[in-house]
N, C-alpha and C positions, 0 to 999 in steps of 0.2 A: 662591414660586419664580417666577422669569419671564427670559425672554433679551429684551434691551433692545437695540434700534437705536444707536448712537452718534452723535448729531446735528453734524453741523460748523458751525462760525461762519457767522452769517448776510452775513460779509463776507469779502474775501480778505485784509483785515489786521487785527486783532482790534484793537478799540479799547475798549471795556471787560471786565472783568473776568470778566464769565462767556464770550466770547469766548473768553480765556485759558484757562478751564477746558478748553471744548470740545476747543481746539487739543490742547491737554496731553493730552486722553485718547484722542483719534484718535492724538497724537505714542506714548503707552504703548502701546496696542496696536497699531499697524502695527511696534514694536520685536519685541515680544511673537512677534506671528505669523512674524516675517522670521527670529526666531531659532531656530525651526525643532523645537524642543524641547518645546514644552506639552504635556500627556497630555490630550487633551479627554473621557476618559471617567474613571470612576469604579469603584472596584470591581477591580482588572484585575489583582490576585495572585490572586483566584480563581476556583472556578466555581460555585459554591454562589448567586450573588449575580447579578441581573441589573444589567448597568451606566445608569448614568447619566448628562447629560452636567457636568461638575464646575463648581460657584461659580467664578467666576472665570476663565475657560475665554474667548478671544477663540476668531471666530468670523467668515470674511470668505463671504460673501453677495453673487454679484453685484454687487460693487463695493463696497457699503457693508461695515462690522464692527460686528459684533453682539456683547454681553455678559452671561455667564452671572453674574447678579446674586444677592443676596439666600439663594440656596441651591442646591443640587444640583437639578439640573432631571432630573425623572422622566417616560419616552419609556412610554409605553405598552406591557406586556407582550404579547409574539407568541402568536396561538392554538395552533401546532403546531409541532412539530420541524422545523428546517432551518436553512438558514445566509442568514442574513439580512444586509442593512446598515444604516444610518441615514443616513434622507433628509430634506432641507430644504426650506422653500420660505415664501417671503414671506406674513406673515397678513394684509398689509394696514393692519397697527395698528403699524406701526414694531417687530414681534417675526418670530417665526418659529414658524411649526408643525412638529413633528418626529414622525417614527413609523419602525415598523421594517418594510424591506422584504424581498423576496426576490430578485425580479425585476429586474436591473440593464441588461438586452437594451440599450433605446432609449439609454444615458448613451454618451457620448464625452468626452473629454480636451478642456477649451475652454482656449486656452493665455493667453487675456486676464483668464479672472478665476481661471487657476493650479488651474482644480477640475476635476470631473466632473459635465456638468451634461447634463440632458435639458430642453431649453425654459428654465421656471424653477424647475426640480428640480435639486437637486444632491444625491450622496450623500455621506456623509464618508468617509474613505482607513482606516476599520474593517468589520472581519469577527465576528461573534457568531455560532459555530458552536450549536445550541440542540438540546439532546438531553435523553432521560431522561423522558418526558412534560412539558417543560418545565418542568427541574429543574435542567439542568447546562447554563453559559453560561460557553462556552471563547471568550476574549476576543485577537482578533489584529490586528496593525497592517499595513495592506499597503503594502509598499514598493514597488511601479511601481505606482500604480493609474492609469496616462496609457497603461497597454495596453490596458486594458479586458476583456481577459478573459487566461488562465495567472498568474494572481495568483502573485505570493511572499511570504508574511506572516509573521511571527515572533510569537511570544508573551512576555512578561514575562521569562522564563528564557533566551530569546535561542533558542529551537528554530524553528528557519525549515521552512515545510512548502510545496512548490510546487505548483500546479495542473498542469494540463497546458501545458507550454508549447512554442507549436507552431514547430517551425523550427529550437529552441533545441538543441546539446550540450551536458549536463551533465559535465561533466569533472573527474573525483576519484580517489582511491589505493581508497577502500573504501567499502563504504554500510554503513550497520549500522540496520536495520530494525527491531531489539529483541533480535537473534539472535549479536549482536555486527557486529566489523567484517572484511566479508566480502569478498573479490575478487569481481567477474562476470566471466564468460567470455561467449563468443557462445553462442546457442541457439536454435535452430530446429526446438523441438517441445515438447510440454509431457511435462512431468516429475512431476505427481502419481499420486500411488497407482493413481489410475482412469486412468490413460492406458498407452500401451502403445508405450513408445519404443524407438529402434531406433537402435543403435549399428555404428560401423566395427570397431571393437574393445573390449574391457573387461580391465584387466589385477587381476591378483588377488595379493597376496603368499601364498608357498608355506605350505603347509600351514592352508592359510584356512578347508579344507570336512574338516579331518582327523576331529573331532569329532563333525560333524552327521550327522544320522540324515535317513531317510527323514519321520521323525514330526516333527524338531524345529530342520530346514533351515525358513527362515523361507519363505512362499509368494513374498513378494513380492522377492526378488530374483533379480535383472537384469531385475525390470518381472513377476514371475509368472510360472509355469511351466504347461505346456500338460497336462492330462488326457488323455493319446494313445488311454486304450482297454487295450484286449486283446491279447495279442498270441499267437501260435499259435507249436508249437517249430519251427526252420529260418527263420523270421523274422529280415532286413536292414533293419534301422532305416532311414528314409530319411534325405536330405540336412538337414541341422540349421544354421542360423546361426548365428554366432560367439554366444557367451551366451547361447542358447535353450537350455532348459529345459525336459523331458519326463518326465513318469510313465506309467509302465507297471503294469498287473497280469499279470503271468502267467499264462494259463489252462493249468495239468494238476496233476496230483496223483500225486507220489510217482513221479513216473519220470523218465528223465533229460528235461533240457533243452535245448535250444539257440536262441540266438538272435548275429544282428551288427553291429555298429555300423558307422556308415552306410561305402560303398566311398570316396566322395570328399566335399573334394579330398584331394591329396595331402597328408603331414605334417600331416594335423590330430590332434587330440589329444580324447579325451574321458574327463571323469572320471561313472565308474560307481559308483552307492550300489546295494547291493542291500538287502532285508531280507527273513529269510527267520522262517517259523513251524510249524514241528514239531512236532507232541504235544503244541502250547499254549505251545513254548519259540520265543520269537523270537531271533536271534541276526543279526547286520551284517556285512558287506564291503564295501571298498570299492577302489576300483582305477584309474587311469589306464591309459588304453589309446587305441592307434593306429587310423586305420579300417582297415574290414574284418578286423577283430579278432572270434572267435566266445567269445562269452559262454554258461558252459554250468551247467547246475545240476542235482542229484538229491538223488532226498531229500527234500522239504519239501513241507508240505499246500499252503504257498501262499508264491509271492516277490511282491517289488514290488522295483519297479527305475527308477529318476533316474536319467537320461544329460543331461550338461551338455558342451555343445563349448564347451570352454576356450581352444584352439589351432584 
């Protein structure tokens, strides 16, 4: 295997015959390269395989065009996981030395020899993402590499995946992530299980919580609900945010009850779960109710009580 220099005629009008040669194969490959289409790697339906660069494969180098000869030219495999490039540079002997890099900082867009080059390095316009203990070589083509860094690269199947690109609006109907294709809205706070977001309002279709119980209301909606404690009878819940969520234990046993839901503001609305336990028999209520509304109980070894302001 070996990538060969392409020598041009020792004159500017070729007067014999190996002249003509020379002419003709610099005239092949500068068509070659101008038509914009060669796959210069190998291997690139999958990822099983580390690529190579392909027989036949032209190749422009600071001026001159270099040819992938005689067989597939094999780049030296990388020691560790990352996303590497393929970098050139003159051996000296009319070839070229090539290896895989990582580090692309120093390279800039040089627009006279149409590359990226650093001094007399250049890398090529591919991405070899290298994962799995270097095992698995996802192989991508980058289409602006004259930015030098928020690459757009696509792969074989036509999936284009972008970097970060700084400045840029991306403007589409839907992104579909793997989760399908989804609208975005604005947002301005995080939204995972562990966060604790806070809304103007939440609206809920009727009879949403008709079912649920104190045991089998999921914890984590409207963001988890708060462990309030104990509460003693004559007890006014205090002021509640729209979609806050509170558990209560009742502290007494077997006498009446009372407690109230918060005084303000005005027209708000909250829905109340109780669960009570008796002799060992637990039995549920459940209720909408206006504030300053008195919630009352007797009877029962022990309650627990979820108030949710709905309204």
């Amino acid at each position: 295997m070996a990538i060969t220099k392409l020598v041009s005629p020792n004159t500017s009008v070729p007067v014999v015959e190996g002249d003509w040669a020379l002419a003709m194969a610099q005239v092949t490959a500068l068509k070659t390269i101008m038509s914009g289409n060669q796959m210069v790697l190998t291997q690139w339906t999958n990822t099983t395989t580390l690529p190579k660069l392909a027989n036949g494969a032209y190749i422009h180098h600071l001026g001159a065009v270099y040819k992938v000869d005689t067989e597939d030219f094999t780049i030296a495999a990388p020691a560790a996981d990352g996303t590497y490039y393929i970098r050139l540079v003159d051996d000296g002997a009319d070839s070229l030395d090539v290896d895989f890099v990582t580090d692309i900082s120093g390279y800039s867009w040089n627009p006279a020899y149409n590359g990226m080059y650093n001094s007399t390095y250049q890398v090529l316009p591919y991405q070899i993402s290298v994962s799995g203990t270097v095992t698995v070589f996802t192989k991508r083509k980058i289409l602006n590499f004259h930015r030098s860094t928020g690459f757009l690269t696509v792969d074989y199947l036509g999936n284009i995946i972008t970097a970060t690109i700084l400045g840029t609006a991306i403007v589409c109907n839907t992104v579909d992530t793997g989760q399908g294709a989804n609208e975005l809205y604005g947002m301005d706070q995080g939204v995972k299980t562990t966060d604790s977001p806070s809304f103007v309002a939440v609206s809920a279709g009727s009879g949403a919580f008709t079912s649920a119980t104190v045991d089998s209301l999921p914890p984590t909606l409207f963001g988890g609900y708060t462990n309030a404690g104990t509460l003693s009878t004559g007890y006014t819940i205090s002021a509640m945010k729209l979609g806050e969520i509170r558990a209560y234990t009742v502290g007494f046993t077997s006498s009446a009850y009372l407690i109230g839901t918060p005084t303000s503001p005005a027209d708000s609305r909250y829905f109340v779960m109780c669960k009570f336990i008796d002799g060992g028999v637990t039995t549920y209520k459940n209720d909408l109710l206006a504030e300053s509304t008195a919630i009352s109980f007797s009877g029962a070894d022990a309650v627990y009580v979820l108030i949710i302001r709905i309204l």
